[in-house]
KEBATOR-428706 format. One record per residue: x, y, z of N, C-alpha, C in turn; residue in one letter. Coordinates in steps of 0.1 Angstrom, whole numbers, padded with zeros to 4 digits, always signed. Layout:
BEGIN
XYZXYZXYZa ...
***
This chain:
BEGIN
-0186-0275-0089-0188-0273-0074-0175-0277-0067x -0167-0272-0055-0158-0271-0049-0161-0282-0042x -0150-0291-0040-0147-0299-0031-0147-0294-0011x -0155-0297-0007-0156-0288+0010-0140-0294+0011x -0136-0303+0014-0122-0302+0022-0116-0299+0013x -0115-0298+0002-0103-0295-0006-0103-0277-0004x -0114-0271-0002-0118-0257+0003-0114-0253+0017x -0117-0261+0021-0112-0259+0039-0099-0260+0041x -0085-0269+0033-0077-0269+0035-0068-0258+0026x -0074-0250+0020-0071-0235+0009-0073-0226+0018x -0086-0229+0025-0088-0216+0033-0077-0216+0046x -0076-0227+0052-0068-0230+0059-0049-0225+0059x -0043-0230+0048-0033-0223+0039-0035-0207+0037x -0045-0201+0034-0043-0187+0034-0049-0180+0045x -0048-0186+0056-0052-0181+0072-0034-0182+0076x -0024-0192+0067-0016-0190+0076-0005-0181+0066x -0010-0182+0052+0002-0170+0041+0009-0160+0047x +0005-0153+0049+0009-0138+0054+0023-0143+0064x +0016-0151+0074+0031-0155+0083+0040-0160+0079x +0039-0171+0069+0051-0179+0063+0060-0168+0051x +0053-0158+0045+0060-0150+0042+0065-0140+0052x +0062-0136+0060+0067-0122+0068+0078-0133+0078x +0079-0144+0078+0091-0147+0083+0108-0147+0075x +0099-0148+0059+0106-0151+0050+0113-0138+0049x +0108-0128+0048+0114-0116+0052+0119-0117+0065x +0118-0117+0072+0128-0115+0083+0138-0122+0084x +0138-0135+0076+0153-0142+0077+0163-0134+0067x +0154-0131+0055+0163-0126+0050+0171-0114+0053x +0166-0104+0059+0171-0094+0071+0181-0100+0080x +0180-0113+0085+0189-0117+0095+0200-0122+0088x +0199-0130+0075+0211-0137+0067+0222-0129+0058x +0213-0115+0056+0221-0108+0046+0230-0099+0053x +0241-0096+0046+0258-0091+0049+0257-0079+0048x +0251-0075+0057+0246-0060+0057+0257-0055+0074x +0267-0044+0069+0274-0044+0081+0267-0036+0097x +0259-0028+0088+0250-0022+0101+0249-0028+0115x +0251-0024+0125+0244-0032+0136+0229-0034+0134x +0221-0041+0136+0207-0041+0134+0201-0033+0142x +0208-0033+0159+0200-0026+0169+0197-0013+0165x +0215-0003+0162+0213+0010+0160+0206+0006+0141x +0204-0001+0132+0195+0002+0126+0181+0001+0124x +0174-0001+0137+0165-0002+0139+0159+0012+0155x +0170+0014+0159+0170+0030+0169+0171+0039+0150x +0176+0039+0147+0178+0052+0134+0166+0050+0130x +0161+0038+0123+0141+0036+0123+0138+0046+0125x +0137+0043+0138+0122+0048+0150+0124+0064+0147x +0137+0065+0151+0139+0083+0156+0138+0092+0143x +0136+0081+0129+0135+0094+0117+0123+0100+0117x +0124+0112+0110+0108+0121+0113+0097+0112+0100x +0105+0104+0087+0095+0097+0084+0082+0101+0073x +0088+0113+0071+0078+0121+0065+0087+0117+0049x +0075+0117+0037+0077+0115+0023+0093+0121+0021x +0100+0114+0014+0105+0095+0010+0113+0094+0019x +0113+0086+0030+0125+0081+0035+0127+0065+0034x +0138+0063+0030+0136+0052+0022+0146+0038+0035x +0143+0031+0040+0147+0028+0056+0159+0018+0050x +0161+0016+0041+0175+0010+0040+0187+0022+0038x +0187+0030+0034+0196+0038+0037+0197+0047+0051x +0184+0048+0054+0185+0054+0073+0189+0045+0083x +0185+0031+0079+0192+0021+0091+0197+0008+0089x +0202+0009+0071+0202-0007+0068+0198-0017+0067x +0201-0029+0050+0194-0035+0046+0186-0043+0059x +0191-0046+0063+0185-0059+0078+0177-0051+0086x +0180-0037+0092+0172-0034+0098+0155-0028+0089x +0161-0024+0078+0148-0026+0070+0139-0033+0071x +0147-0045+0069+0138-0059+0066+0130-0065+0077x +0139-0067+0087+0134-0066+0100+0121-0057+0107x +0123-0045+0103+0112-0037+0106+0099-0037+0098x +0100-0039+0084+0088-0048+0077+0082-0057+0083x +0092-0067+0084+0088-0081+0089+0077-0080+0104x +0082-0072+0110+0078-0069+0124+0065-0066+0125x +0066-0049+0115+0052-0042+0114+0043-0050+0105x +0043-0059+0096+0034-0063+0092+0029-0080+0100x +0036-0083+0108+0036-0094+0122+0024-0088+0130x +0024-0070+0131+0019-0065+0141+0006-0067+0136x +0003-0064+0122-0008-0059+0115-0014-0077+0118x -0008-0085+0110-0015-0097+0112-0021-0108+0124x -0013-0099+0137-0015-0105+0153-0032-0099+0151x -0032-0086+0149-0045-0078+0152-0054-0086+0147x -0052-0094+0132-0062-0103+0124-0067-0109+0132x -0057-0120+0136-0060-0130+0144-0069-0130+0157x -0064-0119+0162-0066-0114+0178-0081-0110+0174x -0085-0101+0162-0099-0099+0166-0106-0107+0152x -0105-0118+0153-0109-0132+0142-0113-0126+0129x -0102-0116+0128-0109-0113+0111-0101-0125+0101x -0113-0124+0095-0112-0141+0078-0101-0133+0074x -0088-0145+0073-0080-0138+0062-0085-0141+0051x -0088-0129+0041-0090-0133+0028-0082-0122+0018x -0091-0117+0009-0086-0107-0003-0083-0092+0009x -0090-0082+0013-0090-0076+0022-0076-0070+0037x -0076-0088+0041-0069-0087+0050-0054-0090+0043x -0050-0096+0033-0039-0100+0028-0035-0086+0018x -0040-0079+0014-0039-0065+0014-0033-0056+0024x -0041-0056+0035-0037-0049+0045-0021-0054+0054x -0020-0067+0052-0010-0074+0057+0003-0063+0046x +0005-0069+0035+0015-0065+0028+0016-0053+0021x +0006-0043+0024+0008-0028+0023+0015-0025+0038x +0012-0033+0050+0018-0025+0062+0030-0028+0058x +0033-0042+0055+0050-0048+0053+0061-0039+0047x +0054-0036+0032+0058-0025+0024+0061-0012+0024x +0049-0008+0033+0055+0007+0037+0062+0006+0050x +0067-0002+0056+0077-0006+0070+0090-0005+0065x +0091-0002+0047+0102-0006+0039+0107+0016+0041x +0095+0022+0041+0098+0035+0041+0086+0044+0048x +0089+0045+0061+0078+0050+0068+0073+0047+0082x +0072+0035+0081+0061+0027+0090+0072+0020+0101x +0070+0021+0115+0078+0017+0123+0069+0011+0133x +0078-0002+0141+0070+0000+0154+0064+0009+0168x +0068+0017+0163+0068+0033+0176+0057+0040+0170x +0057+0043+0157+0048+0053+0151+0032+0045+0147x +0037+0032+0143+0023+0025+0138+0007+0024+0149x +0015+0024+0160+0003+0019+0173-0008+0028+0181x -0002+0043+0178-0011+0052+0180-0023+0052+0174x -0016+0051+0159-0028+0054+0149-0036+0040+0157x -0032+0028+0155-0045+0020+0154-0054+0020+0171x -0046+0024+0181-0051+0027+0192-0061+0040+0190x -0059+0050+0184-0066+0057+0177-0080+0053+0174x -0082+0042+0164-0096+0037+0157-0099+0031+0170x -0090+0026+0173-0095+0010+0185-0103+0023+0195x -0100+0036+0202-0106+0044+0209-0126+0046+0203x -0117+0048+0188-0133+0055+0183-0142+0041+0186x -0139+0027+0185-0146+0017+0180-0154+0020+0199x -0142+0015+0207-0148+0016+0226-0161+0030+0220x -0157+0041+0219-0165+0051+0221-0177+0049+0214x -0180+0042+0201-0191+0036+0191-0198+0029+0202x -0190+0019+0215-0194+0009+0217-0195-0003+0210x -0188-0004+0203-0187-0013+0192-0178-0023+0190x -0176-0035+0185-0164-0045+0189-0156-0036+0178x -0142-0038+0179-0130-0035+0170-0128-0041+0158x -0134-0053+0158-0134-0063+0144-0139-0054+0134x -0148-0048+0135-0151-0041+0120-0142-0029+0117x -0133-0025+0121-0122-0013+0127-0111-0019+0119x -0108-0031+0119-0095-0031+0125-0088-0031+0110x -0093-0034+0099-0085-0029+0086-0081-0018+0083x -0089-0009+0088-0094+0011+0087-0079+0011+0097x -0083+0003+0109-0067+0009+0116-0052+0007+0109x -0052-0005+0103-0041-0011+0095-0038-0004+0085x -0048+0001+0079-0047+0012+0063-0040+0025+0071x -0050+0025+0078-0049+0037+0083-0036+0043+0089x -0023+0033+0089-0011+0039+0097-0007+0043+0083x -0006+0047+0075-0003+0054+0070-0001+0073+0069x -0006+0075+0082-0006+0085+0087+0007+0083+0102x +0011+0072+0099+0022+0075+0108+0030+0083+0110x +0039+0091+0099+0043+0103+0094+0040+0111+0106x +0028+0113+0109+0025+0121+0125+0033+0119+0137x +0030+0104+0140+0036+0103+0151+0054+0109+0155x +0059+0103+0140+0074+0107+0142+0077+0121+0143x +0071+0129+0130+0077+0140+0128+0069+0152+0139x +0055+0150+0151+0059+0158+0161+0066+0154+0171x +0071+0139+0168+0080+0136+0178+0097+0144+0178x +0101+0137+0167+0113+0144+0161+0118+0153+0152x +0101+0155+0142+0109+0163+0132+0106+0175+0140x +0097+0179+0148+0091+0193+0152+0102+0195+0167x +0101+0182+0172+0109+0184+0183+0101+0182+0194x +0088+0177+0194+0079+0181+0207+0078+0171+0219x +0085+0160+0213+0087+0146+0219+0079+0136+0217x +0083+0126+0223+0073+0113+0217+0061+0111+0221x +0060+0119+0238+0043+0116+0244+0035+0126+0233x +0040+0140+0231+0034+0145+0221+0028+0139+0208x +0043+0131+0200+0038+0124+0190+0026+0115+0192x +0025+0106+0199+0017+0097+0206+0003+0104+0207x -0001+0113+0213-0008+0121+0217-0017+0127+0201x -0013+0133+0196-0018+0138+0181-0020+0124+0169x -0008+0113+0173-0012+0103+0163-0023+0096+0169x -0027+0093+0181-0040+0089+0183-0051+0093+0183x -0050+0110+0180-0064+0119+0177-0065+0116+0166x -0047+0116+0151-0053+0114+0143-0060+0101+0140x -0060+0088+0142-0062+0078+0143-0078+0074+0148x -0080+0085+0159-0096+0086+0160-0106+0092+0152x -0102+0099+0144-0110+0105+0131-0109+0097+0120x -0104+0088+0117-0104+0080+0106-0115+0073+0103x -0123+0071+0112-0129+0058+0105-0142+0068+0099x -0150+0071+0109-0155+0080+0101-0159+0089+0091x -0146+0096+0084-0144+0101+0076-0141+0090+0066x -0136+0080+0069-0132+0068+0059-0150+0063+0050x -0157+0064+0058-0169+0061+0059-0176+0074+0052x -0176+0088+0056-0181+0097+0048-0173+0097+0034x -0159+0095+0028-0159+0100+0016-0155+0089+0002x -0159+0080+0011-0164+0064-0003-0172+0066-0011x -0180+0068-0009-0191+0076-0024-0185+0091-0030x -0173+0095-0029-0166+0102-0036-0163+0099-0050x -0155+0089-0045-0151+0079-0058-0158+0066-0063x -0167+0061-0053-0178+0052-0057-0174+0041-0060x -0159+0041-0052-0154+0025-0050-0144+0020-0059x -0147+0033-0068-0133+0026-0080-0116+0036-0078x -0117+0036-0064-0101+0039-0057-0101+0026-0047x -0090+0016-0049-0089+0011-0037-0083+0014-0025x -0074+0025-0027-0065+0031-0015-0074+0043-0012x -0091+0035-0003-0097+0048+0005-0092+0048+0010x -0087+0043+0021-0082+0048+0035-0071+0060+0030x -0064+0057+0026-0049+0067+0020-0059+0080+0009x -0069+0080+0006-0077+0092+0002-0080+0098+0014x -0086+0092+0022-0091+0095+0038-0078+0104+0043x -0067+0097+0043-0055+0100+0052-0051+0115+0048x -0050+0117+0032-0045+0124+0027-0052+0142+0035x -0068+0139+0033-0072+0151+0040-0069+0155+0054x -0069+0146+0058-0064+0147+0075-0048+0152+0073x -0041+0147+0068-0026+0150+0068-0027+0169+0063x -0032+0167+0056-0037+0181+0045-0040+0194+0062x -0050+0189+0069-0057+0198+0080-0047+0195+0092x -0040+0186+0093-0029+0190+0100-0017+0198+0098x -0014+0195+0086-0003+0203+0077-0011+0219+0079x -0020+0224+0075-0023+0233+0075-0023+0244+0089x -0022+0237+0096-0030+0244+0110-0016+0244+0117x -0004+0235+0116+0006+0243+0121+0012+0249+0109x +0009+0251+0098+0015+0262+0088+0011+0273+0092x -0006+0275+0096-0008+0284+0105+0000+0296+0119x +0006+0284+0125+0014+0289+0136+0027+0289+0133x +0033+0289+0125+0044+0292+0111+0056+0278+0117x +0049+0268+0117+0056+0250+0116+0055+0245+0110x +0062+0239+0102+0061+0238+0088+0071+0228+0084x +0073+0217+0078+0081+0205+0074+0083+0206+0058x +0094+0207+0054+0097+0198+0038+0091+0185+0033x +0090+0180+0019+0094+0170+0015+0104+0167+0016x +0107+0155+0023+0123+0148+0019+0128+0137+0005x +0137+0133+0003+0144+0127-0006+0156+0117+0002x +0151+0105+0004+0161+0096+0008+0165+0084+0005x +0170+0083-0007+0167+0069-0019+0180+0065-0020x +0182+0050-0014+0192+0042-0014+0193+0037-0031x +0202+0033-0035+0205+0027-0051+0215+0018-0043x +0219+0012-0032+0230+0001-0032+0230-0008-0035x +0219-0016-0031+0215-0033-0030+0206-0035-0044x +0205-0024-0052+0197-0027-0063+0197-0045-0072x +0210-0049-0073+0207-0058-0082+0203-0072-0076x +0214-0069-0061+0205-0084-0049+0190-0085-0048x +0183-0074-0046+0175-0071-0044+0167-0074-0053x +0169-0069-0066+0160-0077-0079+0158-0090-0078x +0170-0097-0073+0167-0108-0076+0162-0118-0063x +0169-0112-0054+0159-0117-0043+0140-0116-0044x +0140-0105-0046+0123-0100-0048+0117-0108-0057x +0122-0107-0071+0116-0114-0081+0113-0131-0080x +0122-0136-0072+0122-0150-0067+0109-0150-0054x +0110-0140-0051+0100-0137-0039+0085-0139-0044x +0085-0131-0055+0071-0128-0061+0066-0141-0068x +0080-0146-0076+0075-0160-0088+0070-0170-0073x +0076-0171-0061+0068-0182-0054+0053-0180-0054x +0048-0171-0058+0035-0173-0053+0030-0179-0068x +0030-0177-0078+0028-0183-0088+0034-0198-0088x +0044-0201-0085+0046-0215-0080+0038-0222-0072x +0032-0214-0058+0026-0219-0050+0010-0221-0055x +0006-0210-0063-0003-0213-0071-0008-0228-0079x +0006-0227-0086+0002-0241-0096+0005-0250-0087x +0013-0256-0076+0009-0263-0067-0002-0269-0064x -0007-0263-0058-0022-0264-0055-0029-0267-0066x -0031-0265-0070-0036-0265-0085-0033-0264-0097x -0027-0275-0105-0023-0275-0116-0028-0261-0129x -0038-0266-0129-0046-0263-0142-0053-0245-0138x -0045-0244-0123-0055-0229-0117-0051-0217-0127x -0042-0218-0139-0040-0207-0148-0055-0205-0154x -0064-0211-0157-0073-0211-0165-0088-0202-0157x -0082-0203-0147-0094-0193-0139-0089-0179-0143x -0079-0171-0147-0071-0162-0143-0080-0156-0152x -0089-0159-0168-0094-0152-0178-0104-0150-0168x -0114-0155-0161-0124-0153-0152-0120-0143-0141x -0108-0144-0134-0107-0132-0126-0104-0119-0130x -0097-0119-0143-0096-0108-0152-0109-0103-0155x -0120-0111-0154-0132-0102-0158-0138-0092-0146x -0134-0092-0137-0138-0084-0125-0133-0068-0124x -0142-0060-0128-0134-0045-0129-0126-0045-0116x -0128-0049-0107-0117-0046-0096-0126-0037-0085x -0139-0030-0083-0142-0017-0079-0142-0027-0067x -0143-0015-0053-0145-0024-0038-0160-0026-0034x -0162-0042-0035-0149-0049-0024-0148-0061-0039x -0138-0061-0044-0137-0075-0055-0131-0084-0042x -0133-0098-0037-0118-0104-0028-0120-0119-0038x -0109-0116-0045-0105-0131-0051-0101-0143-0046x -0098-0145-0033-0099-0159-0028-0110-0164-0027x -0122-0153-0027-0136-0159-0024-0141-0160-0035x -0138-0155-0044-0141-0153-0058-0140-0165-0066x -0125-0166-0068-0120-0176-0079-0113-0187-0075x -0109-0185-0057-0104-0196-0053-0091-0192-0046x -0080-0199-0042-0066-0192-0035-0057-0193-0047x -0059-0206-0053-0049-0212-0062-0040-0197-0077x -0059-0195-0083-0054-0186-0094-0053-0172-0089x -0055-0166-0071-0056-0159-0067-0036-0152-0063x -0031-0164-0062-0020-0163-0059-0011-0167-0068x -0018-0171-0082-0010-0166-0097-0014-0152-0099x -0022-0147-0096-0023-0134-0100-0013-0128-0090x -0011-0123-0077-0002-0118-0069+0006-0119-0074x +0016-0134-0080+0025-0130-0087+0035-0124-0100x +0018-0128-0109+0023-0121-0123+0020-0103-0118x +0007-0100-0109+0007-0086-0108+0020-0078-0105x +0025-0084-0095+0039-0079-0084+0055-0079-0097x +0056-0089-0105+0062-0092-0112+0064-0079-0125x +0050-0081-0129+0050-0067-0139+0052-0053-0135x +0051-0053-0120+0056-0041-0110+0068-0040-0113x +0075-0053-0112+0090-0055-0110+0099-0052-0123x +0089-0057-0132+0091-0055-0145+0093-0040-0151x +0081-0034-0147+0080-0021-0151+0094-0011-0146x +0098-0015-0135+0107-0009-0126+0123-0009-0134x +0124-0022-0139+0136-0022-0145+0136-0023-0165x +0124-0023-0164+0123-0018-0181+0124-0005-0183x +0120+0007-0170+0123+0026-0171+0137+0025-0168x +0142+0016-0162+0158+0020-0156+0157+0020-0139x +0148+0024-0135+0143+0025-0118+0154+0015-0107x +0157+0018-0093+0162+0009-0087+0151+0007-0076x +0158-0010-0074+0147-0016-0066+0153-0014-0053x +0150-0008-0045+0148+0001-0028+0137-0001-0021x +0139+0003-0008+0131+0006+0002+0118+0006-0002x +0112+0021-0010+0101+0025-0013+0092+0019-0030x +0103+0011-0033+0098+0004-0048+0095-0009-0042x +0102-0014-0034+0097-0031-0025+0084-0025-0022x +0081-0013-0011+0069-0011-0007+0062-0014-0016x +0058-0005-0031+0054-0002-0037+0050-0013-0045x +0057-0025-0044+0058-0039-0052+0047-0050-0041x +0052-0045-0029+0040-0054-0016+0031-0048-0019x +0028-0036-0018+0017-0031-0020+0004-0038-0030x +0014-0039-0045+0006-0042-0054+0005-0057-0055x +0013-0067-0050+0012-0077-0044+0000-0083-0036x -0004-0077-0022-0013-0080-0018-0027-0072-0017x -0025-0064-0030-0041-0060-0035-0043-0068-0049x -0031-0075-0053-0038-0086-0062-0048-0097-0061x -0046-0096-0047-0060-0105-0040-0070-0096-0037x -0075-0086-0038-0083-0078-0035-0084-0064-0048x -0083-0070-0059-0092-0060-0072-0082-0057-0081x -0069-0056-0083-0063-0056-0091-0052-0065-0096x -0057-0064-0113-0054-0078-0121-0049-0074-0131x -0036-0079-0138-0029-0075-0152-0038-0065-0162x -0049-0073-0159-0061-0064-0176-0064-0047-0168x -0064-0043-0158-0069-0033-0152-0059-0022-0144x -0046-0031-0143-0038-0024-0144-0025-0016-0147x -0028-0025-0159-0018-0019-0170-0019-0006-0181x -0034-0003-0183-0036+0008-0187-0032+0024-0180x -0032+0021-0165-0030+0034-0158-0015+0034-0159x -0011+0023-0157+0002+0024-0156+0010+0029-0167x +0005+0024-0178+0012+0034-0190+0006+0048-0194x -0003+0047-0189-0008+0064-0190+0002+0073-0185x +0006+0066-0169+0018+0073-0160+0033+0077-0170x +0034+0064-0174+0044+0064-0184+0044+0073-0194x +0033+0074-0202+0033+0082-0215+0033+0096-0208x +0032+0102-0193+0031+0112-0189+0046+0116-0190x +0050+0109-0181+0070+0112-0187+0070+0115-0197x +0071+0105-0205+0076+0113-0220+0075+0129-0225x +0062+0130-0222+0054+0141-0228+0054+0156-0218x +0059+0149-0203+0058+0164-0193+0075+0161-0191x +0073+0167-0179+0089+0175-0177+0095+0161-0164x +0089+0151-0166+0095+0139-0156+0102+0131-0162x +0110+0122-0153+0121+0114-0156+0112+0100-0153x +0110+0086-0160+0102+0078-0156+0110+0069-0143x +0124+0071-0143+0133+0061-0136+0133+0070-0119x +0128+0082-0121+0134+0092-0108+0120+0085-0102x +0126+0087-0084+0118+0081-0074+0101+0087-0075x +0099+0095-0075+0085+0097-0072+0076+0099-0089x +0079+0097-0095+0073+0090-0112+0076+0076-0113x +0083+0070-0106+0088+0057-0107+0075+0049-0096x +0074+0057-0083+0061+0055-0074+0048+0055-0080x +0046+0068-0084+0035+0070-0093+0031+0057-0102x +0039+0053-0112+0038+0042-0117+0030+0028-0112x +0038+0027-0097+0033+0017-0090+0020+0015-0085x +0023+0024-0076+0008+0030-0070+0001+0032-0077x -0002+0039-0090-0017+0043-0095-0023+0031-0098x -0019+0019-0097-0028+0007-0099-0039+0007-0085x -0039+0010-0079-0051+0014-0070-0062+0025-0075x -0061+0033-0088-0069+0030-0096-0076+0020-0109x -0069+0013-0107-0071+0000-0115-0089-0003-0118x -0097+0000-0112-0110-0001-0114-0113+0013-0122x -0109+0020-0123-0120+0028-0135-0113+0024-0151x -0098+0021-0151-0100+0008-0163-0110-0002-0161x -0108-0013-0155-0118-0023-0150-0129-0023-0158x -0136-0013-0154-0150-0007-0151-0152+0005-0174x -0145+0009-0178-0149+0018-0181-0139+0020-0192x -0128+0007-0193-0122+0003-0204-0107+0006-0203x -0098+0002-0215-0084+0008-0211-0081+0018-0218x -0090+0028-0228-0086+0042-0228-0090+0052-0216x -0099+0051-0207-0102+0057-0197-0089+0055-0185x -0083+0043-0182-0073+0041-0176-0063+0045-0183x -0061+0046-0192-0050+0055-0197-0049+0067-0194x -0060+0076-0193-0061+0088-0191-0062+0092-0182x -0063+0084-0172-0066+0084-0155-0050+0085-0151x -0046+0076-0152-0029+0077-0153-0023+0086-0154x -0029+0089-0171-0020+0105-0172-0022+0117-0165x -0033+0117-0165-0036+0127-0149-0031+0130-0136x -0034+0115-0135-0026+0111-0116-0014+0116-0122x -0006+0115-0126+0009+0115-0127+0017+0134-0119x +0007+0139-0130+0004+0155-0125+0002+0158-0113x -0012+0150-0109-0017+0154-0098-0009+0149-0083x -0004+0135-0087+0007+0135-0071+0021+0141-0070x +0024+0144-0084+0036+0153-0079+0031+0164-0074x +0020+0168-0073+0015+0183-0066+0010+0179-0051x +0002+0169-0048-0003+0168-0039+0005+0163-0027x +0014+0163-0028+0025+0160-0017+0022+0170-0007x +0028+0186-0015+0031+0194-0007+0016+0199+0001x +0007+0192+0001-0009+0200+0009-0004+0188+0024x +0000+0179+0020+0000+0172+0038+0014+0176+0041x +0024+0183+0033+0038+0180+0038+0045+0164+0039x +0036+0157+0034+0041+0140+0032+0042+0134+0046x +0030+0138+0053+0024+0132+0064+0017+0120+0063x +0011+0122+0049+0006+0111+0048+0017+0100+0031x +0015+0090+0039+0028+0076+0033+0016+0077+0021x +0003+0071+0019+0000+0074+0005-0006+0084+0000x +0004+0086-0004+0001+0099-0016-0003+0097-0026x -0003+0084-0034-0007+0084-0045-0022+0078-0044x -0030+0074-0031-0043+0071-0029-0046+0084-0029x -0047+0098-0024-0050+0106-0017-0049+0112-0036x -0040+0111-0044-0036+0118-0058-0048+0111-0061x -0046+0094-0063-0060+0090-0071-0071+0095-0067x -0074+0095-0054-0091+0099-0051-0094+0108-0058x -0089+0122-0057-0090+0131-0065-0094+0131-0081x -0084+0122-0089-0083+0121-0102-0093+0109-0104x -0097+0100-0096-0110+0093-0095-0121+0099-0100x -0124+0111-0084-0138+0115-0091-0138+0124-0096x -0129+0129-0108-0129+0139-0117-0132+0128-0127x -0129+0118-0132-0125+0108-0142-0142+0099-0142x -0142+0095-0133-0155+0090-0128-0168+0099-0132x -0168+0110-0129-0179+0117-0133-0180+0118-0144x -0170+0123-0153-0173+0127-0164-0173+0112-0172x -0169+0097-0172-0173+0086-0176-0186+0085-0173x -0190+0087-0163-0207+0087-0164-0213+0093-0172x -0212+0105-0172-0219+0120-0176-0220+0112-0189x -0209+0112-0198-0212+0104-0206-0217+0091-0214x -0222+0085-0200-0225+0068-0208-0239+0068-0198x -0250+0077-0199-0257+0077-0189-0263+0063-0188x -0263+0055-0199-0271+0043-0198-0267+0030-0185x -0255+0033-0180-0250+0026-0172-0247+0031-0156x -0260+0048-0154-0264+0044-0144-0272+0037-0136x 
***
């Protein structure tokens, strides 16, 4: 049985995580010899269209990068606070996916529509915002909108503003109709959500013949600082782990037993201690994976590394993520991709947001879920035009409930 204060002062500690790291990023944005001015790298931010890959250390430099994570994911965690959501598995998620994709994507100009967006539908529900406010945080990942009819179309920014808050008003709802698609074993619903919306926007000015590219904007400078900054970044949380708790390695076999499907949240589960050894071995083997293909660590692999970072408190754990991940892998070998090139290198990262139908249904099924996705997001880009930042939620949903169904079909005993 848990000690109440020794519980309250854990809970306490991870009400305040998210901040003490998102400062940690911003200093390092402020200390590092990056010649950029910050200002104009943070104006070159805002004004890119933002649409799939732009990778923000090379559009505005390393500091303004960092700085602009630091910020956007400040913004995401004010909202926590402001409408008293429990930080736990969930919200420490949402924190370090915005952080991450602020690394290639996500700005303070384009983020606020969207969530002003939900925050409209919640007034119009009548409803307080508290149960919203994750759905809006996931949900900028449709920022992509705001910029590119700002700048990439040219229509301006009230325009942008204007369409990113319609799209932002349809989210939740649909977030809400297409969860029993996948039946919970995708963690990146919202970015499945996003992807159709980006898809019906994309489509309807293809219609009126407007039309946007995929882009390609991947820095290799800071690769080796960068490794090792990160890597030091990720081992503190496994340090801060055993801190707290010596002996908290021993829960880790017990959190590993959780297929991962939503909602798993491991602080409430197993505790903060082996919650935040897992963050760091998860994030680590990210890191790992990255420089055992050859890959550089950038803009959109940091994202890609937060990402999986702060869903290690919310469903994915070494045993359930490693099978997709080499499925992705064995996909290179065997198709026409490069495992080190940017968007197979992503793929990699990201398909651990399928990590529950391993979980759930073993690691040859996650192997093959993998190998699938791998196919399926290099294709699915071009249906939103890379409006929407996760593409590889919007790839998994897909290769979810194709994979999902037929594991059922055949194990009927485990409906």
């Amino acid at each position: 049985m848990q000690n109440p204060k020794w519980y309250h002062n854990h809970m306490l500690l991870l009400k305040w995580l998210p901040l003490v790291y998102l400062v940690i990023v911003a200093l390092i944005g402020l200390i590092w010899p990056d010649p950029t001015p910050v200002s104009q790298g943070l104006i070159d931010i805002i004004r890119s269209p933002d649409i799939l890959i732009n990778d923000y250390i090379a559009t505005g430099g390393l500091r303004a990068a960092m700085l602009n994570a630091s910020l956007v994911g400040a913004l995401g965690y004010t909202l926590l606070l402001l409408t008293k959501t429990p930080i736990t598995g969930p919200a420490l998620a949402a924190v370090f996916t915005m952080t991450g994709f602020a690394f290639f994507g996500k700005n303070l100009v384009n983020v606020i529509p969207i969530i002003f967006g939900v925050y409209i539908y919640s007034r119009v529900k009548r409803e307080s915002f508290q149960p919203y406010v994750l759905v809006a945080l996931f949900g900028t990942s449709l920022a992509p909108i705001v910029s590119q009819f700002a700048y990439g179309f040219g229509y301006g920014l009230p325009i942008g503003i204007v369409v990113g808050t319609a799209a932002g008003f349809v989210i939740p709802s649909l977030v809400a109709h297409l969860l029993p698609n996948h039946q919970g074993f995708l963690l990146y619903n919202v970015g499945f959500t996003a992807g159709f919306i980006g898809t019906l926007v994309t489509s309807q000015m293809r219609a009126y013949g407007v039309g946007s590219e995929l882009t390609l904007i991947w820095s290799l400078q800071y690769h080796r600082p960068l490794t090792l900054v990160f890597g030091l970044f990720f081992a503190s949380f496994i340090l801060l782990g055993l801190w707290l708790q010596r002996d908290s390695w021993r829960q880790l076999p017990r959190l590993m037993q959780y297929p991962g499907a939503l909602v798993t949240d491991f602080p409430t589960l197993v505790g903060l201690p082996a919650t935040l050894l897992n963050m760091g071995c998860v994030s680590l083997l990210g890191l790992s994976y990255v420089l055992l293909v050859g890959g550089s660590v950038t803009g959109p692999t940091i994202g890609a590394l937060l990402t999986m970072l702060g869903f290690a408190a919310f469903g994915k754990h070494p045993r359930n993520i490693l099978p997709p991940m080499l499925g992705v892998y064995l996909g290179t070998l065997l198709k026409v991709y490069n495992a080190a090139d940017p968007a197979p290198l992503l793929a990699a990262l990201f398909v651990t947001g399928i990590a529950p139908v391993s979980g759930y249904f073993g690691p040859l099924v996650g192997l093959l879920a993998g190998y699938l996705h791998l196919g399926m997001v290099m294709h699915v880009g071009w249906l939103h035009s890379g409006l929407n930042l996760y593409n590889n939620g919007f790839s998994g949903g897909l290769v979810t409930m194709f994979v999902v169904a037929m594991a059922k079909a055949l194990r009927p005993t485990d409906e």
